[in-house]
Backbone as CSV, one residue per row, in Angstrom:
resi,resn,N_x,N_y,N_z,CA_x,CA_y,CA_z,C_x,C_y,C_z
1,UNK,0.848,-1.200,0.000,0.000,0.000,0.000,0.882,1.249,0.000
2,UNK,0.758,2.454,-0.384,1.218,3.283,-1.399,0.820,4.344,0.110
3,UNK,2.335,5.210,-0.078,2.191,6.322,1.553,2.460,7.885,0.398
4,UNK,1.888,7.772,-0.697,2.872,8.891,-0.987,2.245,10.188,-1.396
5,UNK,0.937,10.276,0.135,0.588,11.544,0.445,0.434,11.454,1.952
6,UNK,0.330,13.135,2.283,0.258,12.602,3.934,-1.246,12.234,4.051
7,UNK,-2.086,12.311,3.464,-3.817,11.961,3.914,-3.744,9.802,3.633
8,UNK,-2.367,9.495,2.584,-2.293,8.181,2.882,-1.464,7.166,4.189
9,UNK,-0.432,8.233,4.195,-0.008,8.191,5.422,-0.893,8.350,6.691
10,UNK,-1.383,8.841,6.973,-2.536,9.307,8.355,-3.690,8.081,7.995
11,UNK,-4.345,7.422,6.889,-5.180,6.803,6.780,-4.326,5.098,7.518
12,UNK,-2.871,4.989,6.861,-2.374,4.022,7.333,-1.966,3.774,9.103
13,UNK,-1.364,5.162,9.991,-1.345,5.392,11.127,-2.819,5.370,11.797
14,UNK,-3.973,5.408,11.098,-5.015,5.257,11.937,-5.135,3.835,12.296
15,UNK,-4.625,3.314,11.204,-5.354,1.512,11.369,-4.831,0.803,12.124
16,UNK,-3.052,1.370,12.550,-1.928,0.785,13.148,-2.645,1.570,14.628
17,UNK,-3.044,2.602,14.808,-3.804,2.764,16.236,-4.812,2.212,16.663
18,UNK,-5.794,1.847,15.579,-6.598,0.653,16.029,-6.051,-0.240,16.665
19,UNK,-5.585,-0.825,15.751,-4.578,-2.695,16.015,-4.463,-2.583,17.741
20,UNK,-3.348,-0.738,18.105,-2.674,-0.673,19.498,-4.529,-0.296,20.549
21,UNK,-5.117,0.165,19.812,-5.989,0.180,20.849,-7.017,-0.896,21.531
22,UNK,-7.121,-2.406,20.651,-7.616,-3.640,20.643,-6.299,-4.226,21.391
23,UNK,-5.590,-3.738,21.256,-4.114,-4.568,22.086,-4.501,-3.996,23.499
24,UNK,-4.654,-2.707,23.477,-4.811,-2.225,25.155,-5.897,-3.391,25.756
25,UNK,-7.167,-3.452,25.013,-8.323,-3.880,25.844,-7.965,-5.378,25.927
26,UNK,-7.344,-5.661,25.164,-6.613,-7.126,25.248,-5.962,-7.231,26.577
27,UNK,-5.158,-6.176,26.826,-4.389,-6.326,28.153,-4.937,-6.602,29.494
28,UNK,-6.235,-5.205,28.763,-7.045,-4.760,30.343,-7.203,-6.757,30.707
29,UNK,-7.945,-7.422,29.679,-8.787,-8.490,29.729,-7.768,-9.432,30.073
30,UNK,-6.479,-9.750,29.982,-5.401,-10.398,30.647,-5.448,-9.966,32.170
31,UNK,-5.154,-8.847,32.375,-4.611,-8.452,33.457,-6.469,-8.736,34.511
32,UNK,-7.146,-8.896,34.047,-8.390,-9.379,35.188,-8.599,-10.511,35.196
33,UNK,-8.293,-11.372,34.563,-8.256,-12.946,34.394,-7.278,-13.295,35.409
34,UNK,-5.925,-12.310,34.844,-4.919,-12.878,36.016,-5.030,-12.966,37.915
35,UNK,-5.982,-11.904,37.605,-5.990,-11.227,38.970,-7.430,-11.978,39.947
36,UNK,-8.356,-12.872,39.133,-9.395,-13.550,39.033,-8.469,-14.575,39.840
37,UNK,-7.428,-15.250,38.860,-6.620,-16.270,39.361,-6.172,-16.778,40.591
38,UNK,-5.624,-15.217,40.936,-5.282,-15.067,41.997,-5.946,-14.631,43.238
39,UNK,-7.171,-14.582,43.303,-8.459,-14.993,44.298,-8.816,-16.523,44.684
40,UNK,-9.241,-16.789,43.361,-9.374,-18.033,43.369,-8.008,-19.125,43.378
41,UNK,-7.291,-19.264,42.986,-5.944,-19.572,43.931,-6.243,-21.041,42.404
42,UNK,-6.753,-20.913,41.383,-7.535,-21.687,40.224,-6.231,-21.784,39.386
43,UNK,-5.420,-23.111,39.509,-3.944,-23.014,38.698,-4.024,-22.895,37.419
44,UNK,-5.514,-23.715,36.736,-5.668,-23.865,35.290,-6.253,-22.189,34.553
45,UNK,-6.598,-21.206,35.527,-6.894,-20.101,34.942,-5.534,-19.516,34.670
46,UNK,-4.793,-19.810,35.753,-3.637,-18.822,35.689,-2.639,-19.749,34.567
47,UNK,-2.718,-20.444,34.430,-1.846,-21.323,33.312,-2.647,-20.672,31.918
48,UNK,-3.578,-20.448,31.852,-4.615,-19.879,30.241,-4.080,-18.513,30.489
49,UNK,-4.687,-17.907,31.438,-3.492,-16.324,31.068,-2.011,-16.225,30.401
50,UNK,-1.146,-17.270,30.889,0.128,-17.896,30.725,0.163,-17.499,28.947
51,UNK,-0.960,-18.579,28.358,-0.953,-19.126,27.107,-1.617,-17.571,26.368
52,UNK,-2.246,-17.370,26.798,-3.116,-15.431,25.893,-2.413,-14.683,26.094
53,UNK,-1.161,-14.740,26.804,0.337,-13.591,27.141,0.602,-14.293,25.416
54,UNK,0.804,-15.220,24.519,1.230,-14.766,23.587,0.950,-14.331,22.779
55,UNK,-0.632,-14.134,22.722,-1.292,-13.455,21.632,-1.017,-12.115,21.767
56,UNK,-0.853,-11.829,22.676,-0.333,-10.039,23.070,1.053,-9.852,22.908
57,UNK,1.677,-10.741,22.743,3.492,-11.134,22.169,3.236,-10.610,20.929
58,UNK,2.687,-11.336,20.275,2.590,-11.751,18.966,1.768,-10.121,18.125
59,UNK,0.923,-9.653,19.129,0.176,-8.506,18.260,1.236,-7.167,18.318
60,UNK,2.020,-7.490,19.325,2.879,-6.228,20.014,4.267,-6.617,18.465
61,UNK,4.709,-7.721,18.530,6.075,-7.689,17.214,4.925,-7.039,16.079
62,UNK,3.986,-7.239,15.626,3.112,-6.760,14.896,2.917,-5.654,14.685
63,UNK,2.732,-4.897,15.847,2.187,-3.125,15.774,3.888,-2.569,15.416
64,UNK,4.879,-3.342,16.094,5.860,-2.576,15.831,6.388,-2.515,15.064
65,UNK,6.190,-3.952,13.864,6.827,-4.083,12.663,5.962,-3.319,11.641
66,UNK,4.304,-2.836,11.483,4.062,-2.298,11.014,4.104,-0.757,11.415
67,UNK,4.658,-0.185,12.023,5.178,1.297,12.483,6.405,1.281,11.670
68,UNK,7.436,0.507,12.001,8.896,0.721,10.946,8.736,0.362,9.612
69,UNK,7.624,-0.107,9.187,7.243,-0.307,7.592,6.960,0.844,7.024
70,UNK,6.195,1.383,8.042,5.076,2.690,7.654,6.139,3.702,7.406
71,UNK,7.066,4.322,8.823,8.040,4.996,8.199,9.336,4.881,6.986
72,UNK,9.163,3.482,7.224,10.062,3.658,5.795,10.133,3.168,4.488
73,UNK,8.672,3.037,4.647,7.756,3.301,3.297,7.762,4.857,2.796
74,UNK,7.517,5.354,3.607,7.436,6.826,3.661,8.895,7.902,3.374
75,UNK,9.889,7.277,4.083,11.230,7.621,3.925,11.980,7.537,2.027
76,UNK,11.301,6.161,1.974,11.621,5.882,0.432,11.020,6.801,-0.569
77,UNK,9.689,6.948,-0.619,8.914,7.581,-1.015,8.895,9.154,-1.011
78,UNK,9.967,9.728,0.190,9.992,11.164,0.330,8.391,11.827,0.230
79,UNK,7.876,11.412,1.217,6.563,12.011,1.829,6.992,13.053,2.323
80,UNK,6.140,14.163,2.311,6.242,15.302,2.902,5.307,15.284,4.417
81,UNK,5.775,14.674,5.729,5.386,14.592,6.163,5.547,15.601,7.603
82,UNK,4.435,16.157,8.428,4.557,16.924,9.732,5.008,16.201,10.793
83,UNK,5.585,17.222,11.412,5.816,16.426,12.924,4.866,15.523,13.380
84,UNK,3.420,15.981,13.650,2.759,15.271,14.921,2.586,14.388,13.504
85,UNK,2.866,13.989,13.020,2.430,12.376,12.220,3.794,11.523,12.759
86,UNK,5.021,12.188,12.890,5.915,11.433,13.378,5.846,11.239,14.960
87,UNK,5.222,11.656,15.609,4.837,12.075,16.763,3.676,10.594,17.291
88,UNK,2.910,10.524,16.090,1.715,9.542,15.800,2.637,8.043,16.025
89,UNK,3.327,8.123,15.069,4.686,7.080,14.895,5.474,6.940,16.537
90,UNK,6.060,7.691,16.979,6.423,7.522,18.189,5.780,6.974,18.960
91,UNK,5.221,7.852,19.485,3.780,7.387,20.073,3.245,5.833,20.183
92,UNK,2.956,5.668,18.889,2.796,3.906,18.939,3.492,3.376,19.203
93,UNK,4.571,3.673,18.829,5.858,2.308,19.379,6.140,2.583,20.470
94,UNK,5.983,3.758,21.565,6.155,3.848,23.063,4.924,3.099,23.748
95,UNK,3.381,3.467,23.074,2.505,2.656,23.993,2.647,1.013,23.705
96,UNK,2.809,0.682,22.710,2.720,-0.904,22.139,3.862,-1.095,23.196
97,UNK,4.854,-0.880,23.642,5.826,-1.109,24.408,5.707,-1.355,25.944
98,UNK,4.749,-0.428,26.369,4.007,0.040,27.504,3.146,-1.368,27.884
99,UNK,1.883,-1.489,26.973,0.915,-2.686,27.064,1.796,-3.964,27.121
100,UNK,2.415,-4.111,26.150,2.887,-5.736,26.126,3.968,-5.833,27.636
101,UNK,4.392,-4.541,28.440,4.973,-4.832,29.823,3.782,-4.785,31.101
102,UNK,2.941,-4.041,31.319,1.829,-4.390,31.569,1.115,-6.076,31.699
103,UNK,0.954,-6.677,30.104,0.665,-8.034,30.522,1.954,-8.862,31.095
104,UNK,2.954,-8.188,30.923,4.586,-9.206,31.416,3.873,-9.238,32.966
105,UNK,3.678,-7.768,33.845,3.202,-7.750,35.044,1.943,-9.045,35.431
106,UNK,1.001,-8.670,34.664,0.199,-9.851,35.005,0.870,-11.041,35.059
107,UNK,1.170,-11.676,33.762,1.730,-12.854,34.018,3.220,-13.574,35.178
108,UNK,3.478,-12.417,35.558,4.231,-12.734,36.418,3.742,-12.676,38.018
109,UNK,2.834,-11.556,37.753,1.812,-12.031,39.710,1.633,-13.487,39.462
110,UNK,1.021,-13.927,38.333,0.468,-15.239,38.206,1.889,-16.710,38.303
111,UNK,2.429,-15.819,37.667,3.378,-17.353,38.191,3.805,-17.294,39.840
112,UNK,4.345,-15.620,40.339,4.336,-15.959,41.620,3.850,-16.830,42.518
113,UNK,1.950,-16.614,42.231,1.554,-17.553,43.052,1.445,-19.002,42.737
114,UNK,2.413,-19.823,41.959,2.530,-21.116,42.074,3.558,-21.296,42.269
115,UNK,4.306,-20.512,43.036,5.602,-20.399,43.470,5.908,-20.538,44.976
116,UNK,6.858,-20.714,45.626,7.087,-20.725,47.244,5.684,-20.461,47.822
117,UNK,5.685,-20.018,48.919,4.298,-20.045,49.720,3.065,-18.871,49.180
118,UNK,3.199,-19.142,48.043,1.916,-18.088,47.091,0.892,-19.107,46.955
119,UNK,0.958,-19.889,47.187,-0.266,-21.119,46.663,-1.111,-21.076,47.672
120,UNK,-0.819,-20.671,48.928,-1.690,-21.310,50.204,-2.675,-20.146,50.782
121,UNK,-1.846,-18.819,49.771,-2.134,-17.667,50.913,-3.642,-16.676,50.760
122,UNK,-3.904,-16.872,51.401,-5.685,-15.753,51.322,-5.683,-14.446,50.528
123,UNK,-5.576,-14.230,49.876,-5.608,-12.343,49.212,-6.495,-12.184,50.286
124,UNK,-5.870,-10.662,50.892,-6.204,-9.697,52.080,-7.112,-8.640,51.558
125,UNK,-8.165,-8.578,52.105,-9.642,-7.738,51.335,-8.789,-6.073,50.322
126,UNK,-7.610,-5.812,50.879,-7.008,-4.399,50.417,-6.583,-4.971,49.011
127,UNK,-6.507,-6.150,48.606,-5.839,-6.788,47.374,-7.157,-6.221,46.139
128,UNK,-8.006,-6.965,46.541,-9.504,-6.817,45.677,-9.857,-4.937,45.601
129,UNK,-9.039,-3.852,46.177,-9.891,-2.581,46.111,-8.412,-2.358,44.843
130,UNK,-7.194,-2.648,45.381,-5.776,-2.244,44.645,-6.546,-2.758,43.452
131,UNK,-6.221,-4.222,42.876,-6.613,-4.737,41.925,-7.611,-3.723,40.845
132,UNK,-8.982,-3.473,41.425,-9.499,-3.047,40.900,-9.274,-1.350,40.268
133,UNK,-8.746,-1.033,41.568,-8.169,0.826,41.024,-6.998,0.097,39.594
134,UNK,-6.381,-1.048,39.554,-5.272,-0.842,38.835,-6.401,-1.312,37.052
135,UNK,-6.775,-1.796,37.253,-7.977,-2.381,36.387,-8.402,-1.160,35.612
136,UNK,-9.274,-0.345,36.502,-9.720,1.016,35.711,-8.413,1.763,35.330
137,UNK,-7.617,1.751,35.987,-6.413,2.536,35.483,-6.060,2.346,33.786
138,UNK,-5.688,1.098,33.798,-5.794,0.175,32.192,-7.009,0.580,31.816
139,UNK,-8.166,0.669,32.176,-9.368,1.119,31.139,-9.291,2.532,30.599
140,UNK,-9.003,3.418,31.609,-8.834,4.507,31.329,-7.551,5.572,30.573
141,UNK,-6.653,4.498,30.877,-5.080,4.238,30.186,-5.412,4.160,28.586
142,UNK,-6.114,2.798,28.186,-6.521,2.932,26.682,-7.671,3.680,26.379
143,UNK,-8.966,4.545,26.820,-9.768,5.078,26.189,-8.749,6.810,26.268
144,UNK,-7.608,6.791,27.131,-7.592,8.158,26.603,-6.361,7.957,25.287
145,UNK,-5.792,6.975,25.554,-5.041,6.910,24.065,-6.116,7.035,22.822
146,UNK,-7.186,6.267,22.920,-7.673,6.057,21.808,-8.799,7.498,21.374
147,UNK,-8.862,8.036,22.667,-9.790,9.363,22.368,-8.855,10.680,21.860
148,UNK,-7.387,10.577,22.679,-6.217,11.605,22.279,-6.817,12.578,23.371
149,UNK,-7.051,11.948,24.310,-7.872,12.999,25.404,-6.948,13.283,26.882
150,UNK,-6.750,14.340,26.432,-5.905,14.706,28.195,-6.080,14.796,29.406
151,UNK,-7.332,15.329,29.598,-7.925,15.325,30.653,-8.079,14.185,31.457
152,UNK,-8.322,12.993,30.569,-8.267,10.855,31.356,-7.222,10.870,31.407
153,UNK,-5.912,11.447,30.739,-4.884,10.948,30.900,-4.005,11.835,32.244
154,UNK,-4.374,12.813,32.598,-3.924,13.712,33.843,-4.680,12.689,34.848
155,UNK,-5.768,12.532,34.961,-6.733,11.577,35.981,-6.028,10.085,36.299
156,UNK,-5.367,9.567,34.944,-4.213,8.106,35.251,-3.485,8.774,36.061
157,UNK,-2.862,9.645,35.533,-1.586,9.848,36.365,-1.538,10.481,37.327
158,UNK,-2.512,11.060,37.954,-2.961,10.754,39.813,-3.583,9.998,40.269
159,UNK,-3.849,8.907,39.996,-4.207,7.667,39.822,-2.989,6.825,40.553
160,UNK,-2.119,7.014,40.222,-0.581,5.633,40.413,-1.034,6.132,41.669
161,UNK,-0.723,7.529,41.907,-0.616,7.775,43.747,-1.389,6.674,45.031
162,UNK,-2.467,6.306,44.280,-3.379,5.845,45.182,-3.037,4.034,45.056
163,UNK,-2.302,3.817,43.578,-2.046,2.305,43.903,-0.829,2.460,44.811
164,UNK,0.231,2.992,44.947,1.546,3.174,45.814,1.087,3.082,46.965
165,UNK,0.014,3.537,47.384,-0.315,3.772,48.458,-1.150,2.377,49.293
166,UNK,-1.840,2.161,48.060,-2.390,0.638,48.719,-1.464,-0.654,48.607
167,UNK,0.108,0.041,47.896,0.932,-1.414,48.065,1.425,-0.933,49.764
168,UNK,1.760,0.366,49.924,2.223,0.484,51.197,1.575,0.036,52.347
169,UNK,0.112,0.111,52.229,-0.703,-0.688,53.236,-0.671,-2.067,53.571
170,UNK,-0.662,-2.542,52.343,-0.586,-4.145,52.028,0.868,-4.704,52.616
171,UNK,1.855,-3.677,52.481,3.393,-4.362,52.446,3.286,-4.558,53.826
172,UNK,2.852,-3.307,54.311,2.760,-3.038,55.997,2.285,-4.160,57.146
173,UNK,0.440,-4.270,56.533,0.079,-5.368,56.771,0.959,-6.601,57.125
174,UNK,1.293,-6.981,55.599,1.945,-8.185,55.565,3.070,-8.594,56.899
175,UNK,4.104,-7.384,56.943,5.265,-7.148,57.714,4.534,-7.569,59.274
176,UNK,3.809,-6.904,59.291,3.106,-6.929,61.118,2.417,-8.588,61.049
177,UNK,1.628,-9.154,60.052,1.175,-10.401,60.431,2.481,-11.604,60.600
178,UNK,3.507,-11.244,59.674,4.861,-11.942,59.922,5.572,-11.864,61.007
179,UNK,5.206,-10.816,61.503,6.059,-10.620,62.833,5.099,-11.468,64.007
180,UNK,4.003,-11.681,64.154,3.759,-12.002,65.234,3.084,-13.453,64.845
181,UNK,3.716,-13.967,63.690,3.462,-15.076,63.466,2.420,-15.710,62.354
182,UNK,2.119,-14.748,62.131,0.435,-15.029,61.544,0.440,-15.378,60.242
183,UNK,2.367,-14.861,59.171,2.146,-15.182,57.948,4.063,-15.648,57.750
184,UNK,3.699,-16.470,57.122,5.298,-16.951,56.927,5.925,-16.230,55.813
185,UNK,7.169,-16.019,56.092,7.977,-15.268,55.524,8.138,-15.083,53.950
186,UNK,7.769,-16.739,53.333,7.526,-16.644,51.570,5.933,-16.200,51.767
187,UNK,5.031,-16.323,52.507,3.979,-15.524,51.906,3.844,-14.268,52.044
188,UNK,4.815,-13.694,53.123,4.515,-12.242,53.007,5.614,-11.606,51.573
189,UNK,6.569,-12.291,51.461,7.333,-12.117,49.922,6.336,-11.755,48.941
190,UNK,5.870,-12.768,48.956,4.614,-12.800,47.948,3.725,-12.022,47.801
191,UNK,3.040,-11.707,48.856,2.175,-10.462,48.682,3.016,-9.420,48.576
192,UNK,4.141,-9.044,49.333,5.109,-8.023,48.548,5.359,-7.808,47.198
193,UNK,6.099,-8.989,46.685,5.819,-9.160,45.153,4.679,-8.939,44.265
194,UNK,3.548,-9.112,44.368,2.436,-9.128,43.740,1.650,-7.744,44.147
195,UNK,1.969,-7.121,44.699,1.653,-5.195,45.307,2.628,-4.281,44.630
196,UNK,3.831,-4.778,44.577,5.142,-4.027,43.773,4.705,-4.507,42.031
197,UNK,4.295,-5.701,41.594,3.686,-5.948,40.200,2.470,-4.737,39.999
198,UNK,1.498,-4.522,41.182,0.598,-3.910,40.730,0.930,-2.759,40.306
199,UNK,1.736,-2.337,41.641,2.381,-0.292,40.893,3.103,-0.513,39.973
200,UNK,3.786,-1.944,39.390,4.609,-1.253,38.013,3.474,-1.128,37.109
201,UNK,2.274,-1.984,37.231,0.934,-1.684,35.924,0.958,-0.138,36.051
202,UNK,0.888,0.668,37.113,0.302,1.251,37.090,1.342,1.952,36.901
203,UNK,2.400,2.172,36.974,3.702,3.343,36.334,3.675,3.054,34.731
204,UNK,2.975,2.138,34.279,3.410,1.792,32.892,2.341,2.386,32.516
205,UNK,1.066,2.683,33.180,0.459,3.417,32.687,0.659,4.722,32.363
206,UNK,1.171,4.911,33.438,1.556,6.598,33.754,2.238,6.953,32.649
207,UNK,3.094,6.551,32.015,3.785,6.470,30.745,3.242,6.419,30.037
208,UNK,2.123,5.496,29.420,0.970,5.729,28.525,0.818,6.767,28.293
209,UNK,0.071,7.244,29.645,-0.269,8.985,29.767,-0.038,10.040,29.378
210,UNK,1.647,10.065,29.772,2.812,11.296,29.420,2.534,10.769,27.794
211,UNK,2.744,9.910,27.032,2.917,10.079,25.773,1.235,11.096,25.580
212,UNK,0.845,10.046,25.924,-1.300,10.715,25.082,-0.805,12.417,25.444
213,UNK,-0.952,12.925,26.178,-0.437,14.293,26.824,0.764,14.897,25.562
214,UNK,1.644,14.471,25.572,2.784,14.862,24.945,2.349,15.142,23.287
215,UNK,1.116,13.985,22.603,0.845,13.961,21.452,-0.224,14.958,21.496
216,UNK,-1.680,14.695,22.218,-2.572,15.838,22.257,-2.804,17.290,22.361
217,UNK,-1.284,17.817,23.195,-1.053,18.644,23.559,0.162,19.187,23.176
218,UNK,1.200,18.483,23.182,2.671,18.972,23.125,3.599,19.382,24.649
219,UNK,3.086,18.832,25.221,3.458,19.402,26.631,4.081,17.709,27.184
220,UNK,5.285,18.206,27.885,5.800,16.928,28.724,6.235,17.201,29.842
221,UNK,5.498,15.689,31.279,5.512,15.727,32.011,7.191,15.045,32.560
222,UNK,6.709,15.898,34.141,7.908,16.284,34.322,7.599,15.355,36.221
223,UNK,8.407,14.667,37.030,7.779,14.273,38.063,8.542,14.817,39.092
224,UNK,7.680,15.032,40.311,8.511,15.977,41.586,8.452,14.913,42.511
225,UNK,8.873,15.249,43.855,8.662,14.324,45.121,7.192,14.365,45.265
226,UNK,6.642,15.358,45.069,5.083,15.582,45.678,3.999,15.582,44.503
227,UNK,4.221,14.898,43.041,3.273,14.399,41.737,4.387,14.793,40.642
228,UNK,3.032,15.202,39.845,3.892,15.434,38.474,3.409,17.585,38.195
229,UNK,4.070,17.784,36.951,3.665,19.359,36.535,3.842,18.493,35.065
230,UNK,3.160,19.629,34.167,3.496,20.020,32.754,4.816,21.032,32.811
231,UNK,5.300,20.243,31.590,5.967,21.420,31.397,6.407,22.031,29.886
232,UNK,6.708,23.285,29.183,6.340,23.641,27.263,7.327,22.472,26.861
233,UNK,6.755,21.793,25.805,7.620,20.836,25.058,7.505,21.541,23.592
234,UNK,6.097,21.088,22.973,6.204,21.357,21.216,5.234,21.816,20.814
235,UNK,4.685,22.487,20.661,3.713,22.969,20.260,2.676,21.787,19.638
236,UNK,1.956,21.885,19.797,0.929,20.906,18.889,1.060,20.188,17.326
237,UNK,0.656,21.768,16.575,0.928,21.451,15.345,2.164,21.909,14.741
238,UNK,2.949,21.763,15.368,4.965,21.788,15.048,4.899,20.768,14.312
């Protein structure tokens, strides 16, 4: 297929954002299966998540091999092309990058728990509220990619604050029931492990974010001890 206007170019970058935005909801739908798993303590669910981590392998070499086609289809061709179309291009290959680590997270809570003392252990009612904030996070992670909307994507990224915060509860927890006996030392690992998986979903979102932001707007975020700011990057239509 033939790039050698920018209205063919932009028709081809739309379809390659589709592909990444069916990949997001793909993820979301991994990452709750996994997390299903791990309630139910159900080895054969978490072994099928295992096996649908490669269809999200497989779509992710995909989005990225058709992004480096696209540009250098375009390169050959000497398209006269604008920034934010290369921007479009970036963009995809930072979120496609983003999602397919995201499901790495899932699938790795999930092997945790068939690992050392992850098999035996109760998820603690704070697991099921984390879980779920990290859940909408991913929902809201791909509808603002796919809307180019900033406003969902400022809302992710005060968002992480509140999963950090429920791993700190959880870690805490854990630490005090170990100490006075109540949880053995690989299961409080474990729930450590699987609270530190949740905030990386949710930093990988945050990254999502900064790109949607960076493309919609031109503005890049910048992070302090106490959140994030904007700060002038590119103008929009640069």
């Amino acid at each position: 297929m033939t790039t050698t206007t920018p209205e063919a170019f932009e028709n081809r970058i739309a379809q390659i954002r589709a592909s990444l935005v069916e990949q997001g909801r793909r993820v979301e739908a991994l990452c709750e299966r996994a997390f299903e798993s791990l309630f139910s303590g159900d080895a054969d669910a978490g072994a099928a998540v295992e096996r649908d981590d490669d269809v999200i392998d497989r779509a992710d070499v995909e989005i990225e091999k058709a992004s480096v086609q696209l540009l250098t289809q375009a390169a050959r061709e000497t398209v006269q092309l604008e920034a934010k179309h290369l921007r479009e291009v970036v963009t995809v290959v930072k979120v496609n990058n983003e999602f397919e680590r995201i499901a790495d997270a899932a699938v790795a809570a999930v092997q945790s728990r068939n690992a050392g003392g992850g098999a035996s252990v109760t998820m603690p009612p704070t697991f099921r509220v984390m879980t779920n904030s990290v859940l909408g996070i991913i929902r809201d992670t791909t509808r603002s990619y796919e809307r180019a909307d900033g406003r969902l994507a400022k809302l992710t990224l005060d968002a992480e604050d509140t999963v950090a915060t429920f791993k700190s509860i959880i870690v805490k927890e854990a630490e005090e029931r170990m100490a006075s006996g109540g949880l053995s030392v690989e299961a409080a690992f474990f729930l450590h492990e699987v609270a530190g998986l949740c905030e990386r979903m949710a930093d990988h979102c945050s990254n999502v974010a900064e790109q949607v932001l960076w493309t919609s707007t031109g503005t890049i975020v910048r992070h302090t001890g106490t959140g994030w700011v904007e700060v002038d990057g590119v103008k929009k239509d640069d």
